[in-house]
C-alpha atoms as one frame of an Amber mdcrd trajectory, in Angstrom:
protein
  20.651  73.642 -36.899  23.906  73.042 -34.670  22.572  73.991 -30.661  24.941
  75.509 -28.353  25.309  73.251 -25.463  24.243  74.786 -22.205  26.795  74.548
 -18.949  26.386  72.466 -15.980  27.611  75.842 -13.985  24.033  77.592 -15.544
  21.948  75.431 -13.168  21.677  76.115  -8.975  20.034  72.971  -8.381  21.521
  69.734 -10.132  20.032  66.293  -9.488  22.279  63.178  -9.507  20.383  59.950
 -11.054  21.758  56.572 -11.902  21.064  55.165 -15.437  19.184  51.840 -14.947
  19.863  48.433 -17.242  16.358  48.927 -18.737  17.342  52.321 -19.990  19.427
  51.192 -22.916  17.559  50.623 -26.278  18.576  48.097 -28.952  21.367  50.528
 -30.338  23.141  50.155 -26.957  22.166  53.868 -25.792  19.562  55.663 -23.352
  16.540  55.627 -25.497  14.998  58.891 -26.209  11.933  58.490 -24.349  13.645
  57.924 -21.391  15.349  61.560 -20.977  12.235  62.735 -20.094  12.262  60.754
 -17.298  14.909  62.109 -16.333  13.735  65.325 -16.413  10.623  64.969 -14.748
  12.305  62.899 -11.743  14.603  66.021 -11.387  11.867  68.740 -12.066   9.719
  66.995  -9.187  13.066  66.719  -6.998  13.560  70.163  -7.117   9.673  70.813
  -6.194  10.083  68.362  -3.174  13.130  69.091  -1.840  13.149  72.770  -1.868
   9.516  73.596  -1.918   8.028  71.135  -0.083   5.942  70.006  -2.468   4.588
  66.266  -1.704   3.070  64.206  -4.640   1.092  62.163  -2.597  -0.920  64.688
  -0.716  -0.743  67.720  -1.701  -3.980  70.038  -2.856  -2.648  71.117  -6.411
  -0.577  69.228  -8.461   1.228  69.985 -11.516   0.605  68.225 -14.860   2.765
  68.324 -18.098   1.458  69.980 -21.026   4.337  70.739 -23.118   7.798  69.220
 -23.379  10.857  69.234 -25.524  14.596  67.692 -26.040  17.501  68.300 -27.868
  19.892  65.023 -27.796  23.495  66.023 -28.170  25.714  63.100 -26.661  24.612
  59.497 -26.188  24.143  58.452 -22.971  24.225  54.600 -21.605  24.017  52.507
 -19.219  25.828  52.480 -16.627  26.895  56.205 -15.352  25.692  58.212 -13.211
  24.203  61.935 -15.044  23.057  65.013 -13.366  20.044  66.493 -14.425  20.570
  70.756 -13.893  17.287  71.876 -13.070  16.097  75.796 -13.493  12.634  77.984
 -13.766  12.436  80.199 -16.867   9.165  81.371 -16.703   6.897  81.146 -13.274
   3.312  82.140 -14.209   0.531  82.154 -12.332  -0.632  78.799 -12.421   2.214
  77.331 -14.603   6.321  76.447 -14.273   8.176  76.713 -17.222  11.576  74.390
 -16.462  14.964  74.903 -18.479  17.008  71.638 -18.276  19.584  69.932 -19.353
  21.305  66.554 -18.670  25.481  65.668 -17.910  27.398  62.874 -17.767  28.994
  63.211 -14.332  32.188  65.256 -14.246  31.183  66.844 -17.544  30.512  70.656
 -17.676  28.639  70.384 -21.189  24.890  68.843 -21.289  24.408  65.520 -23.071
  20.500  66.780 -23.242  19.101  69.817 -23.243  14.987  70.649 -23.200  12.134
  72.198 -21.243   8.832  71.150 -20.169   5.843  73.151 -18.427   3.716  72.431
 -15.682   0.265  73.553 -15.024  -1.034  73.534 -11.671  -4.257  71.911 -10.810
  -6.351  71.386  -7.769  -5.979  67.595  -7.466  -9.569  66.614  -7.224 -11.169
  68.967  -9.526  -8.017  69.174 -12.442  -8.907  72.597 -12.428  -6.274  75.370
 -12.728  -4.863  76.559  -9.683  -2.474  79.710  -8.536   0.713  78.341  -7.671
   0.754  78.605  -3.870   2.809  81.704  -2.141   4.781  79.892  -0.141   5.839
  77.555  -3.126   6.016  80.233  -5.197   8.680  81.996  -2.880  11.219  78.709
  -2.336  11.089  78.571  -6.517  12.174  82.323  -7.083  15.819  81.711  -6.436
  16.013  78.764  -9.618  13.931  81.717 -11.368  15.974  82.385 -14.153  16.348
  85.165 -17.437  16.846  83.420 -20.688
C-alpha cells in the first residue's frame, strides 16, 4: 500500500540531527534500526526543551512500548535531517508521538512513524499521571489526526 508522505510544514517543533559514519549499513544507506533513533533523540528533545523534562533526574520517566516506521526515501551518511516532532494522542499516563523524518531543505518526509510513551515513576516502574505542568507545555504539539 503506497503512503502519502506527510509535510515538514505539519510539525511545530522540528529537530535538526546530523547522520553519523556508523549510521550507514552495508547497502550504503541509514539502516533501519537506526530511524528510531532518530526519533527517540527528537521525541526526548522536544520533552526537554519545551517541557523541562530532565532524563537524569526526574521522578517519572517515560518508556517505549509501541513503535512504528514507514521508510520512504533512503537516507545516508552524511546530511543533516530534521526529525518533525508532534503529540497525537496525550493520555493520562501515556504520549502518543506522530513523526516523521526530512532530508534538510526537503518539505516531504524520508520516514514517517509513531511511537508511545508510558510514564512511570522512576524507582517503582509503576504508571504515573503525566505531570500538569508537563502536561500543559505539550498541549500546543497536541495534534488531530
Amino acid at each position: 500500500m503506497k503512503q502519502t508522505a506527510k509535510l515538514r510544514s505539519e510539525y511545530k517543533f522540528i529537530f535538526p540531527i546530523q547522520t553519523r559514519w556508523a549510521d550507514n549499513d552495508m547497502y550504503g544507506h541509514v539502516n533501519n534500526v537506526t530511524y528510531y533513533s532518530y526519533f527517540d533523540t527528537a521525541a526526548n528533545a522536544l520533552l526537554i526543551q519545551q517541557a523541562g523534562f530532565s532524563a537524569s533526574d526526574s521522578p517519572q520517566i517515560g518508556l517505549v512500548v509501541s513503535s512504528a516506521c514507514d521508510f520512504l526515501k533512503e537516507l545516508s551518511y552524511p546530511e543533516i535531517i530534521e526529525v518533525g516532532v508532534a503529540i497525537s494522542r496525550m493520555g493520562n499516563s501515556s504520549l502518543t508521538y506522530d513523526l516523521a523524518i526530512f532530508k534538510q531543505n526537503e518539505e516531504t518526509a524520508a520516514a514517517q512513524g509513531h511511537f508511545v510513551h508510558v510514564f512511570v515513576d522512576r524507582q517503582t516502574r509503576k504508571s504515573t499521571t503525566i505531570s500538569q505542568p508537563m502536561r500543559d507545555a505539550l498541549i500546543p504539539y497536541l495534534v488531530q489526526e
